[in-house]
C-alpha positions as CSV (number, residue, x, y, z in Angstrom):
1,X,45.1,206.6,101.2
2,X,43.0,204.7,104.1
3,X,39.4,204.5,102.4
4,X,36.9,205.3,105.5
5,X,33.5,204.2,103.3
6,X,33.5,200.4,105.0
7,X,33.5,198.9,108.3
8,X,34.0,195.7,109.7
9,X,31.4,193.8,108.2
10,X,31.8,195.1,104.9
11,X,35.3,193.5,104.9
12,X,34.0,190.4,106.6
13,X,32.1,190.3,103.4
14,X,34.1,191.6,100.4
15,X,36.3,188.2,102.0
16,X,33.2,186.2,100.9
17,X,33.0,187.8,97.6
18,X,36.8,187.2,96.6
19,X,36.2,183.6,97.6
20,X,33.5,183.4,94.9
21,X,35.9,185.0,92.8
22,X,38.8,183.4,93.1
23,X,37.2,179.6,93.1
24,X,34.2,179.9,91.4
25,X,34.9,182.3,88.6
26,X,38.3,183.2,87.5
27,X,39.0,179.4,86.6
28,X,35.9,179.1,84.8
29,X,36.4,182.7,82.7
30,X,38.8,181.9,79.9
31,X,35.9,179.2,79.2
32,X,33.0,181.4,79.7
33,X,35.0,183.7,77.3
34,X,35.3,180.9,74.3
35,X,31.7,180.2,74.9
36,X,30.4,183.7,75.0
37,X,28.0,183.0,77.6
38,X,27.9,182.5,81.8
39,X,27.5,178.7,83.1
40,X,24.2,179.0,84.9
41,X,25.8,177.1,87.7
42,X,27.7,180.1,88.5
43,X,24.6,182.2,89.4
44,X,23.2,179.3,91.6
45,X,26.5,179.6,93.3
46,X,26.6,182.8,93.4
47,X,22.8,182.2,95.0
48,X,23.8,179.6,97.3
49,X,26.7,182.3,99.0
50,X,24.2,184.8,99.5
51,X,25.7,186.7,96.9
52,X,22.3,187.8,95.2
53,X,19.2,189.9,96.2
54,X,21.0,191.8,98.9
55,X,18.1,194.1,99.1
56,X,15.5,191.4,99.0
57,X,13.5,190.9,102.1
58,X,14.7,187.8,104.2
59,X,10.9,186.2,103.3
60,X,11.8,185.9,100.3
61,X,14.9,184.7,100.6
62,X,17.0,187.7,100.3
63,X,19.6,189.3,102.6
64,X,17.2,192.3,103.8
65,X,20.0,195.0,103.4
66,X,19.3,198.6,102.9
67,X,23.1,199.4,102.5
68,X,24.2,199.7,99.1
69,X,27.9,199.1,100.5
70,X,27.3,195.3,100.0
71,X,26.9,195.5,96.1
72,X,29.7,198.2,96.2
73,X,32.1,195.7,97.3
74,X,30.6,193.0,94.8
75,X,30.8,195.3,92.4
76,X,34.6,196.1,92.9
77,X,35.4,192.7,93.2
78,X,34.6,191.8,90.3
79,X,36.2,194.3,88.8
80,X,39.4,193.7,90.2
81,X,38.8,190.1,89.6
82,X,38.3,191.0,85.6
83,X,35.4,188.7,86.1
84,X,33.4,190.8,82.7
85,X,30.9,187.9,82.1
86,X,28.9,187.6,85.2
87,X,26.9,190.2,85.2
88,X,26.1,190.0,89.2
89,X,25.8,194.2,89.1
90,X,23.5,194.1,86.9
91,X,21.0,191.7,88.4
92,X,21.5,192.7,92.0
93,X,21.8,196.8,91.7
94,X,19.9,197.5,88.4
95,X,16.8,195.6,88.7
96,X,15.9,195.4,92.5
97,X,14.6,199.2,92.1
98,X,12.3,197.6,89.9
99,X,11.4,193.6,91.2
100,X,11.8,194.8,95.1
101,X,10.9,198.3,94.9
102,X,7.8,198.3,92.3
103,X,6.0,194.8,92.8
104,X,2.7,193.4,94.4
105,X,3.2,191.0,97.8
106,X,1.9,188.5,95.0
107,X,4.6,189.5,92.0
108,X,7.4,189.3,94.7
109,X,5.9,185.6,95.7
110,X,6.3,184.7,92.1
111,X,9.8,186.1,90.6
112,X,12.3,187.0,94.6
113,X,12.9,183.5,95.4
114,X,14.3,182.5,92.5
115,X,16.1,186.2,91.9
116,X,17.6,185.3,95.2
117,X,18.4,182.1,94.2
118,X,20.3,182.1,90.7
119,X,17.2,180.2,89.2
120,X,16.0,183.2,87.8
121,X,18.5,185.5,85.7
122,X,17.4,189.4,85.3
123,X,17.6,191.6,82.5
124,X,16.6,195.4,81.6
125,X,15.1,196.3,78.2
126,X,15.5,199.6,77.1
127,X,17.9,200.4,74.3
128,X,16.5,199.7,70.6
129,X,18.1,199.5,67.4
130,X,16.4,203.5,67.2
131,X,16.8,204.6,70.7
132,X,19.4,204.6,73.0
133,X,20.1,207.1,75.8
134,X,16.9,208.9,74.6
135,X,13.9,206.7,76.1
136,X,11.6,208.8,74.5
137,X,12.8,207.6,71.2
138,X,11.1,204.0,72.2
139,X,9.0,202.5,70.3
140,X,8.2,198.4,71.5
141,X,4.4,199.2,72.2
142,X,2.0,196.9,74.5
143,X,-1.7,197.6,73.5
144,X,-3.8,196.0,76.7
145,X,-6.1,193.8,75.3
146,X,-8.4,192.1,77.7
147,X,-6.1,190.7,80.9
148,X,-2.8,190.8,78.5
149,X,-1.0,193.6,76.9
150,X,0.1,192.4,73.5
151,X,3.6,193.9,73.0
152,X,5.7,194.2,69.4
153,X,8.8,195.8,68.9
154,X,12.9,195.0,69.2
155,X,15.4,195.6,71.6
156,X,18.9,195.5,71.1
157,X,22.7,195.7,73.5
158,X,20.6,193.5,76.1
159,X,23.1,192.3,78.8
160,X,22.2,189.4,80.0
161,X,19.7,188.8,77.3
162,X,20.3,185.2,76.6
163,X,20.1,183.6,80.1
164,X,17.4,185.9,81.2
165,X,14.4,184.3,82.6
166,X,12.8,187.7,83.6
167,X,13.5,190.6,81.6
168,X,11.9,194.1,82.8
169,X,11.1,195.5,79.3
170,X,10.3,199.4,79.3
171,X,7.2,199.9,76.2
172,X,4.6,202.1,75.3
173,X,1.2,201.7,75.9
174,X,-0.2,204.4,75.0
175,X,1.7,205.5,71.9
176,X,0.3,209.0,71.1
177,X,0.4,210.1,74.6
178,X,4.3,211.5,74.3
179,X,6.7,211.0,77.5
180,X,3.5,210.1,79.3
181,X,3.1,206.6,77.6
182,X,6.1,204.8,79.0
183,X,5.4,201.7,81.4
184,X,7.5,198.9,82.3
185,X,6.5,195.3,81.8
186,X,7.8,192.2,83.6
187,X,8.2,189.4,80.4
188,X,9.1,186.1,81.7
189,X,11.1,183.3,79.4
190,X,7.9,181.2,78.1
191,X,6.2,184.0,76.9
192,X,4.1,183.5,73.8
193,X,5.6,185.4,70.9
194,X,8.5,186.6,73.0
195,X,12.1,185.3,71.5
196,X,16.1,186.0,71.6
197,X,17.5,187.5,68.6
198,X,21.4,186.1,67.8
199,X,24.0,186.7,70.5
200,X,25.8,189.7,69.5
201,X,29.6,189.8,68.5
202,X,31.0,192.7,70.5
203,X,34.7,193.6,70.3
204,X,35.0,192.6,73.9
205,X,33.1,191.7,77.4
206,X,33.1,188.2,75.3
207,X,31.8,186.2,78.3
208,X,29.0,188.6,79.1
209,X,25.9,187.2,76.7
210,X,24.2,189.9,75.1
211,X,21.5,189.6,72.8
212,X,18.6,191.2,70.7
213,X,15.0,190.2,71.9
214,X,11.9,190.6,69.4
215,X,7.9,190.7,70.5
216,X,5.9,189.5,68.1
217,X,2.4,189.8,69.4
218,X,4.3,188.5,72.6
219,X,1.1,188.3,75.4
220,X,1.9,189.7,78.7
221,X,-0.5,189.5,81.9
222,X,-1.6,192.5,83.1
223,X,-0.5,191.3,86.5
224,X,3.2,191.5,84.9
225,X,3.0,195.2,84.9
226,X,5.2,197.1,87.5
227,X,4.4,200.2,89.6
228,X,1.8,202.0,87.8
229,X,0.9,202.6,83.9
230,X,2.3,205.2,82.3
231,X,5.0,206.1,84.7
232,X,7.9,204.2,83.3
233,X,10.0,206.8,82.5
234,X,9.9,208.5,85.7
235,X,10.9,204.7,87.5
236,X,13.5,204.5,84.5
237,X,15.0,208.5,85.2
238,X,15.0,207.9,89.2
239,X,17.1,205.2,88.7
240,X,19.7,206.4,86.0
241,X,22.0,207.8,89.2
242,X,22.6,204.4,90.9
243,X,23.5,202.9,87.6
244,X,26.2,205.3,86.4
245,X,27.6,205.4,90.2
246,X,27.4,201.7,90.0
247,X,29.7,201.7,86.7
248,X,31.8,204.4,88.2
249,X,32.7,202.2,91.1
250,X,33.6,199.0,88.7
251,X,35.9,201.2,86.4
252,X,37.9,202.7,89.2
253,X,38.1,199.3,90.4
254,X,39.2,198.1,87.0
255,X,41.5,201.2,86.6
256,X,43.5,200.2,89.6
257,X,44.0,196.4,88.6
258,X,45.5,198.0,85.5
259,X,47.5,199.8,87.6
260,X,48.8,196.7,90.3
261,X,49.0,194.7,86.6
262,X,51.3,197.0,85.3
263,X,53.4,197.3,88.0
264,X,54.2,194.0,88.4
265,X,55.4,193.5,84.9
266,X,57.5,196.8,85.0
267,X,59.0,195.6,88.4
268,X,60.2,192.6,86.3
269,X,60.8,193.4,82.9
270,X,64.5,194.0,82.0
271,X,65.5,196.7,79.1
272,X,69.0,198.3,78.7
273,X,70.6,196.4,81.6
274,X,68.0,197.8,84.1
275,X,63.9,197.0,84.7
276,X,61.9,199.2,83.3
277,X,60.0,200.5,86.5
278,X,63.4,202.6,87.4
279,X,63.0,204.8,84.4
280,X,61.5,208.4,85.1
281,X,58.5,207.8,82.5
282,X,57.1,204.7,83.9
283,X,57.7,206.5,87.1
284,X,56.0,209.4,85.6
285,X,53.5,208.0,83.7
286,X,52.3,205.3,86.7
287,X,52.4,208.4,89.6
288,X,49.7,210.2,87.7
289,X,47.3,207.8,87.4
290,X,48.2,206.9,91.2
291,X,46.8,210.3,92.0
292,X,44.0,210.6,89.7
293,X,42.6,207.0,90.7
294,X,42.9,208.9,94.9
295,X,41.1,211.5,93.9
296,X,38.5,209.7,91.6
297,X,38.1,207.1,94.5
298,X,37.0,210.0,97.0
299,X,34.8,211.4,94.4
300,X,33.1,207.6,93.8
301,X,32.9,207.1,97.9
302,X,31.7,210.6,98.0
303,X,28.8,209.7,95.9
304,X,28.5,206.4,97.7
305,X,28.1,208.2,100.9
306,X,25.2,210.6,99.3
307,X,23.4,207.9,98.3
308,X,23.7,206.1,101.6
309,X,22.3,209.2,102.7
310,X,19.3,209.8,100.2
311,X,21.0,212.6,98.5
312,X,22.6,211.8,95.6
313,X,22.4,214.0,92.5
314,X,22.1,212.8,89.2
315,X,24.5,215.6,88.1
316,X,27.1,213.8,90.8
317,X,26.8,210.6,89.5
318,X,27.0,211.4,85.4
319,X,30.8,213.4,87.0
320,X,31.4,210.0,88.8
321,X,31.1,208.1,86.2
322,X,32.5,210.4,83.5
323,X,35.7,210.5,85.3
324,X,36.5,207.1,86.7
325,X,35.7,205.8,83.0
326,X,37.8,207.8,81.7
327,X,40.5,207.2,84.1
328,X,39.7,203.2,83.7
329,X,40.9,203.9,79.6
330,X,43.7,205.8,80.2
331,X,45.2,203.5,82.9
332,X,44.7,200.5,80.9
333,X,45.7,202.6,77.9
334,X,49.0,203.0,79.6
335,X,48.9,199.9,81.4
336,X,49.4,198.4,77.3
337,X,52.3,201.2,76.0
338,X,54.0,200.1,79.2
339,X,53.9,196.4,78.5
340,X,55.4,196.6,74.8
341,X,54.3,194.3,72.6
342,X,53.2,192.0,75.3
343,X,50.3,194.0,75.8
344,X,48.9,193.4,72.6
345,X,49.1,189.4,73.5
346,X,45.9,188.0,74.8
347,X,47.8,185.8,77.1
348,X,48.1,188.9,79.1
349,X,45.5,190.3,81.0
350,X,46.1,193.8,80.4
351,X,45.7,193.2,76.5
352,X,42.1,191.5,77.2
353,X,41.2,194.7,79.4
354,X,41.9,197.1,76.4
355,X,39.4,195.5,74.5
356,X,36.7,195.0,77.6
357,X,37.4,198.6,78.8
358,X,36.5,200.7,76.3
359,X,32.5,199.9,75.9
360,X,32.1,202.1,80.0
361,X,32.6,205.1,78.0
362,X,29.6,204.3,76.1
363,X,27.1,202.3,78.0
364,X,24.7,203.7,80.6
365,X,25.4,207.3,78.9
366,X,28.6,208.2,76.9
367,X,30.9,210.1,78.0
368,X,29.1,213.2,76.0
369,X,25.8,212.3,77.5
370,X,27.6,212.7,81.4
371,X,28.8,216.2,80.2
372,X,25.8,217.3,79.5
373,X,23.7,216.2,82.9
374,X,26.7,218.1,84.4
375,X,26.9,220.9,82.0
376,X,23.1,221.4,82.7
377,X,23.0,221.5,86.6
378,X,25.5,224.4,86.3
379,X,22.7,226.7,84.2
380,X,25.2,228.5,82.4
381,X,22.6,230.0,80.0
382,X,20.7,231.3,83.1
383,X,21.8,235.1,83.9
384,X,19.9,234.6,87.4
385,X,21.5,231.8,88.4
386,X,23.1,231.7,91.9
């Protein structure tokens, strides 16, 4: 099916993109995997493209795009590229809500050049070893304290959270003042009393670093404070929709490398005098997820178009993601049983996607978590409801 969400210029540039991929990270990933951590230079070279701060203003040495087609195609590139280590998404479509969206001319002076760049790597704090898809369950404080907040707490999962140079933590600071007390807090690397915890050892996404981070009495200027105080969890909630779409469009990206993966080895492999892509099951079995990964697609470009347009629900988004991640798992699920024991050999890509795969079912809201925002928006335990 002809996809109709790009034009021109958006292939001119997803062209650009596979370039980076192809010579500047697949090479270097097997590497980045053993070491459990991006090279740097990869982010300055993803800088030097004009692969970062898409939504920056030009001044500051951005792109100046307002269409989120651009990270789109970055996102699905790597995807498809099975680059899991570079976490380009994450810096360019996560935090600019926050760096671009919520900062002073004189903030923007100090942190979007080298955002833009690859000098600075971003990171978002929010999950702690007691809170996870509930923000209210935080509990990293920042008492203000002259012209600093002093913050103490721990965050955990932190993507990123090793190379990081500016990390958007989200704290309270005003503890006994309920939902109401959540502000978000710009921490840069030098900060006094601000460390990384060990890198953690995850089952897979091995090249992706991520880390706990501890504030000990950690000192924060004031002037490091984004948007206003106290209103952290309503910046946090607004942007919950991008993210998950964001996801959604990696994982149907990822579902459908499975799927070219897979039949490139069943196009090949030989069983019973015949290759096993002419028996009805793999016929069968690689149809289906053909025609769920069309209609998941249209559902994902749906909600690409609606936020193009300003009006995309977060009750879209959670189904977007809830679907294409699960569609990602089954397809590399299959994408295994169909390779025999060859897809349980790390020399084959489809055996390092099982392991990398599974976490999008988890990460920016379960599966469960997605039901529910859905479940919700249909008020089923409102008789009045239209």
């Amino acid at each position: 099916m002809q996809r109709t969400l790009f034009e021109a210029e958006h292939e001119e540039f997803r062209e650009l993109v596979r370039t980076f991929v192809t010579k500047e990270c697949q090479p270097h990933h097997e590497e980045w995997e053993r070491a459990g951590i991006v090279d740097r230079s990869a982010w300055r070279r993803a800088g030097e493209m004009g692969l970062l701060g898409l939504t920056v203003p030009e001044q500051y040495g951005g792109a100046g795009l307002s269409d989120p087609r651009y990270d789109v195609i970055v996102t699905e590139e790597l995807a498809f590229g099975g680059i899991t280590g570079l976490g380009l998404s994450l810096h360019n479509e996560l935090l600019a809500p926050y760096l671009v969206g919520l900062t002073t001319d004189e903030q923007k002076a100090r942190w979007l050049p080298g955002y833009c760049s690859g000098e600075t790597v971003t990171a978002i704090a929010m999950s702690e070893p007691g809170a996870g898809s509930d923000l209210r369950g935080i509990r990293t404080t920042a008492i203000r304290d002259g012209d600093h907040f002093v913050v103490n707490g721990a965050k955990t999962f932190i993507s990123n959270g090793l190379l990081a140079d500016l990390v958007v933590v989200a704290v309270k600071t005003d503890p006994g003042a309920g939902r109401g007390s959540l502000s978000l807090l710009a921490v840069e690397r030098a900060t006094p009393g601000f460390a990384r915890g060990r890198k953690l050892d995850k089952v897979g996404l091995r090249a992706q670093d991520t880390a706990e981070l501890f504030f000990n009495d950690a000192r924060v200027p004031v002037t490091n404070l984004l948007g206003e105080e106290h209103r952290g969890l309503h910046y946090l909630m607004r942007n919950l929709a991008a993210e998950r779409l964001s996801i959604a469009v990696g994982s149907v990206a990822s579902a459908r490398r499975a799927q070219e993966l897979t039949r490139q080895y069943v196009r090949s492999r030989t069983a019973f005098g015949t290759t096993i892509g002419s028996f009805q099951n793999t016929r069968f079995v690689l149809a289906a997820l053909h025609a769920r990964t069309l209609a998941v697609q249209a559902l994902v470009d749906g909600c690409v178009q609606a936020r193009i347009a300003g009006t995309l629900t977060p009750e879209d988004a959670a189904a977007a993601k809830l679907l294409a991640t699960e569609l990602e798992f089954d397809a590399v699920d299959a994408g295994v049983q169909l390779h025999g024991g060859y897809g349980w050999m790390e020399e084959y890509p489809i055996a390092r996607m099982y392991r990398d795969v599974r976490i999008t079912r988890i990460f920016g809201g379960s599966s469960e978590i997605m039901k529910e925002v859905v479940g919700r928006a249909l008020r089923l335990d409102d008789p009045t409801a239209p």
